[in-house]
C-alpha positions in Angstrom: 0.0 0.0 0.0 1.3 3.1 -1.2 0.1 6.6 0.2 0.6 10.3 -1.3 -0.2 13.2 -0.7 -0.9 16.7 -2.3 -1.7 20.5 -1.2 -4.9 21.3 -2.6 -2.8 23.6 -4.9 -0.6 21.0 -6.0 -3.9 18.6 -6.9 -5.2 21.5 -8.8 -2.3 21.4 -11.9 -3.2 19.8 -14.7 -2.6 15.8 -14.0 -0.7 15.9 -10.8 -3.4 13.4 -9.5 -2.7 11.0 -12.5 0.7 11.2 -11.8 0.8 10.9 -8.1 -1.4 7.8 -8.4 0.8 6.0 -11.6 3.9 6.8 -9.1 2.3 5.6 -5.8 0.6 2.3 -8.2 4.4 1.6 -9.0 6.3 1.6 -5.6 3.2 -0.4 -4.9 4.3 -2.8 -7.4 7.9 -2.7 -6.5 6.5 -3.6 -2.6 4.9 -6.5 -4.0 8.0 -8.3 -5.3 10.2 -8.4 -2.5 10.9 -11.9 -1.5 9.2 -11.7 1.7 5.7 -10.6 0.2 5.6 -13.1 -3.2 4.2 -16.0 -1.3 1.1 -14.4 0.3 -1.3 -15.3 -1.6 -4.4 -13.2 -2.8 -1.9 -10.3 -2.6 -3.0 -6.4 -3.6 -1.4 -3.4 -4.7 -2.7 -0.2 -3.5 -2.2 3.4 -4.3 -3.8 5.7 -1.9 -3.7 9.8 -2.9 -4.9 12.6 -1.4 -5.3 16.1 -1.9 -5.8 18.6 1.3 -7.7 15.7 3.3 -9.9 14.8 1.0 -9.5 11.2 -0.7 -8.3 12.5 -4.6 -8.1 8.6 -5.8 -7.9 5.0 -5.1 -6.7 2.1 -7.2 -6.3 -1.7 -6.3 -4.5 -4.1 -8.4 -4.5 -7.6 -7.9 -1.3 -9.8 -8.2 -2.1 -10.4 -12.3 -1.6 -6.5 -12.5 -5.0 -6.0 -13.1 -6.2 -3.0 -11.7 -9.7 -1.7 -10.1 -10.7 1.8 -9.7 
């Protein structure tokens, strides 16, 4: 699970959400192929962003790389 976060300003420019959440999806990804996280079973990425305190988006992707918005 991957969390960022952006001022309100900041979530404002022209695809800085998009971004944020393709950057936070990969780390995600990267997270999920240590060694000591391959073997669980059912596992899911998850990229978490937020603008101000208010949820900006919210993507799960299973282990195939599929993702869900």
């Amino acid at each position: 699970m991957e969390f960022k976060h952006l001022s309100k300003a900041q979530a404002k420019a022209d695809g800085a959400v998009k971004r944020a959440l393709e950057k936070a999806l990969m780390q995600a990804r990267r997270y999920a192929r240590y060694s000591n996280l391959r073997g669980i079973a059912n596992l899911k990425c998850v990229a978490v962003i937020y603008a101000g305190t208010s949820l900006a988006a919210l993507v799960t992707e299973d282990g195939g790389g599929e993702a869900q918005s």
